[in-house]
N, C-alpha and C positions, 0 to 999 in steps of 0.2 A: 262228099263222104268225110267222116271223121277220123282223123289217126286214133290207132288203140291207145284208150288209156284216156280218150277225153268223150264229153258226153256231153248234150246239151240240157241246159236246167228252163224249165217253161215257168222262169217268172216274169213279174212286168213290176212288180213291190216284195221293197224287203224293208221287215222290218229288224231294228235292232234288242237287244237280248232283255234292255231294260225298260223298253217300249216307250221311249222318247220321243220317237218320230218312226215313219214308212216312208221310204226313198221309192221313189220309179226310175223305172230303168229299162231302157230302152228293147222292145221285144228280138226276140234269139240273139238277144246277143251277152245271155250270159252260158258257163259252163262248168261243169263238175271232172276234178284231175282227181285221177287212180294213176299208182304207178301200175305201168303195162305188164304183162308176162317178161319171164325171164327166166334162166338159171340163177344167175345174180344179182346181190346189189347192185355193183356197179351196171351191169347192162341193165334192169329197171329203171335204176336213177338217172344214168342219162339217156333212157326214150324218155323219162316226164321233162328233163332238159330239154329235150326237139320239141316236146310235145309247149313247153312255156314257149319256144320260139315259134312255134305253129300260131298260138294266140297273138301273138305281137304281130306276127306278119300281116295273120285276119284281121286284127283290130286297122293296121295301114291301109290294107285292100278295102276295107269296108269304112273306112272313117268313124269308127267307135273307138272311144275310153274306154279301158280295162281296171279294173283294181284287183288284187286278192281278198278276201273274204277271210277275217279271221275265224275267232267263236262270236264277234259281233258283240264284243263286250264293250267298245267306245259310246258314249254319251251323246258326242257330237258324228257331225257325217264327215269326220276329216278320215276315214277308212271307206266311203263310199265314191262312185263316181257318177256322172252324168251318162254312164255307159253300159256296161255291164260286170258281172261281179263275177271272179272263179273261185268258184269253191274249194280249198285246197285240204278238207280236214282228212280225207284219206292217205297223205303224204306225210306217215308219221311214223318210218323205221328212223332208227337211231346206232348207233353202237359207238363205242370206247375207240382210241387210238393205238396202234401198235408204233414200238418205234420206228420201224422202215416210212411212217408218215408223217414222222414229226420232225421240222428243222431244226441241225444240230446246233445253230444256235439260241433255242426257244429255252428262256430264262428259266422253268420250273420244269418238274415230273411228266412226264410219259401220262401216268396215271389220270393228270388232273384231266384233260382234255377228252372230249364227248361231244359227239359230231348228229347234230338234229335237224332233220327233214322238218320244212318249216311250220308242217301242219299238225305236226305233235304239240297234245297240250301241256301245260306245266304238271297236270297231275300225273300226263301219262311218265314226264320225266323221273318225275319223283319214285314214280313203281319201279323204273328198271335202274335207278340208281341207288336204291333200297336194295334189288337183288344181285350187286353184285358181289364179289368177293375180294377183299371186305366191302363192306357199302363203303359209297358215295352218298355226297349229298351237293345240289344247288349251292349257292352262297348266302341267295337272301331270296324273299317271294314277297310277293303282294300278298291282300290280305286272302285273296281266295284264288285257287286254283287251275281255272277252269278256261282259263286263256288260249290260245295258240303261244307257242314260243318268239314266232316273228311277227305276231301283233302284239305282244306283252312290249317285248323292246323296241317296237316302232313307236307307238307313242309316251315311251317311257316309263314302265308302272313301276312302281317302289312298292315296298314297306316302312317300318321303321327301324332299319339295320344302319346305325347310325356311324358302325367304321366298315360299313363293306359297300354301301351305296346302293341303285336300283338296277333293276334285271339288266340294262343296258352295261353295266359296269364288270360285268363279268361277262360279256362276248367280246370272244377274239377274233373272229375269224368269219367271213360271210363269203358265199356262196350267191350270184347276184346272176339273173339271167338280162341285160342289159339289151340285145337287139334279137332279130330274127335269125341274126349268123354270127352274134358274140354271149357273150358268157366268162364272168370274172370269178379269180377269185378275190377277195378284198382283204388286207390285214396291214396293218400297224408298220412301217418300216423299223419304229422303235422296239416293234415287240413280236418277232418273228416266230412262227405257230409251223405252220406246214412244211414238207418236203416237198421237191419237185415230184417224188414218185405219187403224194397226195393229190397232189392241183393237176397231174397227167392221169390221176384215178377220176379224177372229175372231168377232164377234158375243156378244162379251164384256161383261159389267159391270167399269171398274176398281178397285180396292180396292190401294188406296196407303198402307202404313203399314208401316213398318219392323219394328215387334214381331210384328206376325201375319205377316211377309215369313219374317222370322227361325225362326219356330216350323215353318214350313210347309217349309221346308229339310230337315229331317231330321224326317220326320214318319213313317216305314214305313205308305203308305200307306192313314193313318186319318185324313186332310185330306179323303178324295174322291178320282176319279180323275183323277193328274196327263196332259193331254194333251200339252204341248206345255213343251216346257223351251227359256228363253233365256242365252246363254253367252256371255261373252266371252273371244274367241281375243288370238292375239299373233301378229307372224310366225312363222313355223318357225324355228326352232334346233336346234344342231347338238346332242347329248349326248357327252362322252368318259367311256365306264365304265372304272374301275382295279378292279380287285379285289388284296387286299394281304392274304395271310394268312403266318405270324401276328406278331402284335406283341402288345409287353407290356401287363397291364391294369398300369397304371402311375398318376403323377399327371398324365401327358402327358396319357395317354389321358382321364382322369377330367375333365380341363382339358376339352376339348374335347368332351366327351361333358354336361357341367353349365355349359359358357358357351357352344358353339359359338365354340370360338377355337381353331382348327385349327394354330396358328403352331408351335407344340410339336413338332405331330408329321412336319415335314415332308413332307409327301404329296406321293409321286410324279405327274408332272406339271403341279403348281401354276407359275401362271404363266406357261403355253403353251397353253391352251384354252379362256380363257374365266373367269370367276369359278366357288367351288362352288356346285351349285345342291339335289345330293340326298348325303346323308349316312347310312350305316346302319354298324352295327357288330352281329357274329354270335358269339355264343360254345356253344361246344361246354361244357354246366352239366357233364358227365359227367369233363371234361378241363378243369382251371379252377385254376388257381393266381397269386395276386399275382405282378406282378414277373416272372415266367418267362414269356417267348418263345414258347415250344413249348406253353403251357398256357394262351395267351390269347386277343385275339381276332383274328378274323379283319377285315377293313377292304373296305365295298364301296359309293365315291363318285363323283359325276360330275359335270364343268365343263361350262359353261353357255355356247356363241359362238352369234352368227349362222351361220346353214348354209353351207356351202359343200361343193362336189362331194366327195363320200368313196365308196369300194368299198362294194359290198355286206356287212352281217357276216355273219360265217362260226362259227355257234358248236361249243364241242366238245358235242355232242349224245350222246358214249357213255355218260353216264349216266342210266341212265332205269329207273323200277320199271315191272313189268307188273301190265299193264290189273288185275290181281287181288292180287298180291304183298301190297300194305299191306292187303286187307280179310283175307288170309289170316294174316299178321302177327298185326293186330289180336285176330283167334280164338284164334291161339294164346297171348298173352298175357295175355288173357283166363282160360284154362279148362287151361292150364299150372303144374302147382304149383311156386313159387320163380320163376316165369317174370321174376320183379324180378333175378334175377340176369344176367338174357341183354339189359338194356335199354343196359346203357354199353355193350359192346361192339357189339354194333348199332349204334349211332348212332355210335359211334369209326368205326365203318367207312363210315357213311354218310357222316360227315364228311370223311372222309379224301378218297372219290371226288367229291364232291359240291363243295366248297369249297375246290379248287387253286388257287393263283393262275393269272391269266391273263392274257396282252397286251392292252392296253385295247384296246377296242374304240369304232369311233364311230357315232352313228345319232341320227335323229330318233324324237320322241316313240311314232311308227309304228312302228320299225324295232327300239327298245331294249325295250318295252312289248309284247312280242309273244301271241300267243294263246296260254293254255294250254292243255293237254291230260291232263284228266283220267284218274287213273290210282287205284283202289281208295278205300279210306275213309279218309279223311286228316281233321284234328282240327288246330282253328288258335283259340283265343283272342289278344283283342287287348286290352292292359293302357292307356290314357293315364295319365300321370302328367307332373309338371313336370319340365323335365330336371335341375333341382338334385336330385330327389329320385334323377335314374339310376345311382347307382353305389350307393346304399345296396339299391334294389330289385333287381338284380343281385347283390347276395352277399346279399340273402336266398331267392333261389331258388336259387343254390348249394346255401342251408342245406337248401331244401326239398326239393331233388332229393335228396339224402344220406337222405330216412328215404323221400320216393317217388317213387321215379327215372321220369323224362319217358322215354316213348318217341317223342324230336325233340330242337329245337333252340331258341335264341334269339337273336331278333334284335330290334333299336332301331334303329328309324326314328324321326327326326326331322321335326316338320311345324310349322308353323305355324299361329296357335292361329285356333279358326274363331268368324265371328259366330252361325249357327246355335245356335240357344238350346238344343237337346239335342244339338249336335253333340260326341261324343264325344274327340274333340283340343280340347279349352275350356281350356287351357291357353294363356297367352298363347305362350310356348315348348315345343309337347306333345311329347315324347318315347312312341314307342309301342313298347311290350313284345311282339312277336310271340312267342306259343309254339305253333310249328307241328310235328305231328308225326301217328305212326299212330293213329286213334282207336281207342276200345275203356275199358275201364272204370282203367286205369293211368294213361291221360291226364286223363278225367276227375278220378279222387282227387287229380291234382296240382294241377290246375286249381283245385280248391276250396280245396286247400291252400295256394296263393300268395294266392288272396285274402282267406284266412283270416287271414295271419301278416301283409298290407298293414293289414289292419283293426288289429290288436293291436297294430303298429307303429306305428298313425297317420298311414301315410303316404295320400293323396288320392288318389285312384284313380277313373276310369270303365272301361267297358267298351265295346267296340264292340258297336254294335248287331246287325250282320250277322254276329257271328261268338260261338263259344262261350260263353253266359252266362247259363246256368240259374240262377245263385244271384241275379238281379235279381229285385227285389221292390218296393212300395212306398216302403218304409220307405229301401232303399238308393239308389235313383233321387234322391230327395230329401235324400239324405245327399253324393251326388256331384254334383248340379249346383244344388243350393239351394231348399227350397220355395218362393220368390219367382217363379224359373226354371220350375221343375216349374207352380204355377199359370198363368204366364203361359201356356205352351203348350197348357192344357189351356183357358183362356178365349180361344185365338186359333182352337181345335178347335171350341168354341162358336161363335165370333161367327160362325164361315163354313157350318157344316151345321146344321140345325134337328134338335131332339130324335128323330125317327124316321131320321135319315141317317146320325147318332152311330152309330147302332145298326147299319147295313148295315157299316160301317166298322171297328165293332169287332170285335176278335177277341181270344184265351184272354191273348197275348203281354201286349197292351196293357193289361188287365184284371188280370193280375199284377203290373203295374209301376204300379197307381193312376193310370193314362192315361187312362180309360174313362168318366171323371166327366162327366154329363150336367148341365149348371146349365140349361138351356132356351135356345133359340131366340132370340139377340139379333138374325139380319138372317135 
């Protein structure tokens, strides 16, 4: 029989949200968490605490792999296992901090801090930090909202909030359900967050230490199940988006694209809205010439004020593929002979409809950041690199689009670099390579191809985790973030789950990328 608050889910295939692939999964052995009955928070929140330890224990008694289940927004199956999946999206109260739970030496306000059950998504955050008094706001989002909170910062997602960093760089604080009879809380010894009357509101052990803080940030859930993620907000602010297309790739551009020194290029509305805060630049690799206007790129950034009353936006919404369009694309690019001939023009035209300019528009984090809606099989790798390196990596996928032409686009988002010890923006200044387009085996070949020709070129490169990156391996993990790096995270993996918990935790992903190293039970 089942403890209250868990259910069994009758799949045996899951598939993912952008329909990349369908995992199997081993029969009954996955499950759906509801917090149980209660008077309270706290007694809800820790029976679904027993209730993560219930699963850990089954997955030991039974010899199955566990993962958590975000919204399924990752590309690749580094969020899936050889085992079975819990469904967590019901585990999505939240609320503010009061002081009696904040420790007296936690370097900012009372206010900033807001404590999220792991299965809340970033939009639901966005509602209740909108309603409060004054609002609140996130610090920075990805481009769309529709994540869970602790799979947003487990494989990293960014935007292009290029002085605050990605989702991972404003959590302080994690909630970690570790074995069948332990349970942590996790934070920073640099950057102390909670009170003991908090971490005895959880029925937590603390575990204070900056390097296992770090590793456990971007960990695609093989730390244990994250329960409860702590974050610090800011007031609400306003965003003003410009979209500017096109302009020359030039040394203006290149200025501003390898120092973040915007001054060159005079951008519309500077100086009326606030400082910049998010910076991206889109080029069409099919339509690409030095110097020339019409063949460069397109410009899409936004100033940064305190809120103040603004209309609702009003976006142009006439473009848009159906629900099917790009999976039927994809086929036919596929299993079309020459079908490399029909990819520039395609995407000329995507471009064309797709990336107009448009009258800025204003809005908060909520308003600009809006949900997306899934529309066929779409295909997105995501490059880090330093931004000194951006303009050489740019005209070498020029080169590489010319022998296998992308069906999509690209875009450089700028972020700032993260402390998470695998966090994929490890660049002090990361510039990220977006190559988003129709999936199918022509995106793939290019995909290998750009990181083929960054390898031969020498230029430094990660990958996002959460999105297209079958050529990670051992060998390359530890070539892009340092075998120093790479061990630490795998002895922070250690010190927190004992030798048989390693094992519920791992899966094919992490075992490809030399993550899966068992050194024995330190706590």
């Amino acid at each position: 029989m089942l403890p209250n608050g868990i259910t069994r889910l009758p799949i045996q295939q899951w598939t993912n949200k952008h329909e990349n692939f369908t995992h199997n999964l081993v029969q009954n052995a996955s499950f759906k968490l509801r917090n149980p009955a209660g008077q309270t928070h706290k007694e809800r929140y820790r029976k679904t605490t027993k209730n993560f330890q219930w699963l850990i224990q089954h997955a030991l008694d039974n010899d199955i792999k566990l993962r958590a289940m975000g919204s399924g927004w990752s590309f690749t199956k580094v969020g899936v296992t050889e085992g079975g999946l819990v469904d967590t999206a019901s585990l999505n109260f939240s609320f503010p901090l009061t002081d009696k739970y904040v420790s007296p030496n936690y370097a900012n306000q009372t206010e900033d801090l807001y404590f999220i059950q792991c299965g809340t998504i970033i939009n639901e955050i966005n509602n209740r930090l909108d309603m409060k008094n004054p609002p609140r706001s996130i610090k920075a989002s990805g481009a769309s909202n529709g994540q869970t909170v602790a799979g947003a910062l487990s494989t990293g997602t960014h935007g292009a909030a290029f002085k605050v960093g990605a989702i991972p760089d404003f959590v302080v604080g994690l909630h970690i359900v570790t074995g069948p009879n332990t349970h942590i809380w996790l934070e920073r010894s640099s950057h102390p967050v909670a009170s003991q009357e908090f971490i005895d509101w959880l029925g937590a052990t603390l575990v204070s230490d900056d390097e296992v803080f770090n590793a456990a940030l971007v960990s695609f859930g093989s730390f244990g199940f994250i329960h409860g993620v702590m974050i610090e907000t800011e007031p609400q602010f306003l965003l003003t988006e410009h979209r500017v297309g096109t302009i020359a790739y030039d040394n203006k551009l290149k200025k501003a694209m390898t120092q973040l020194d915007f001054s060159d290029l005079q951008l519309p509305g500077t100086g009326q809205n606030g400082e910049l805060y998010h910076f991206e630049v889109l080029f069409n690799v099919h339509k690409f010439e030095p110097n020339n206007p019409a063949k460069g790129a397109f410009l899409k950034y936004m100033f940064k004020k305190s809120v103040v009353p603004h209309p609702p936006i009003l976006r142009d919404n006439s473009f848009t593929y159906g629900d099917d369009l790009l999976g039927i694309i994809s086929t036919v690019l596929d299993k079309l002979p020459g079908s490399g001939l029909l990819i520039p023009a395609m995407v000329n035209s995507m471009f064309n409809l797709a990336f107009q300019p448009q009258n800025p528009i204003q809005g908060t984090i909520k308003e600009i950041f809006n949900y997306t809606k899934f529309r066929g099989k779409v295909a997105s790798a995501a490059v880090g690199i330093d931004i000194t390196d951006s303009p050489k990596a740019v005209e070498l996928i020029v080169e590489v689009n010319k022998l296998k032409p992308f069906p999509g686009g690209l875009s450089l988002r700028y972020v700032k670099g993260t402390q998470a010890t695998l966090g994929f923006t490890k660049f002090a200044n990361t510039c990220v390579l977006e190559m988003d387009g129709v999936d199918g085996q022509k995106a793939r070949e290019f995909y290998e191809a750009v990181w083929n020709k960054f390898e031969q070129e020498g230029i430094p490169y990660t990958l996002h985790w959460g999105k297209i990156n079958f050529n990670l391996n051992e060998n390359r993990v530890k070539n892009m973030y340092g075998a120093v790096n790479v061990q630490s995270w795998i002895d922070a993996r250690n010190q927190l789950l004992s030798a048989p918990v390693l094992k519920v935790f791992e899966n094919k992903f992490i075992e490809q990328c030399g993550l899966n190293k068992v050194l024995g039970a330190i706590i």
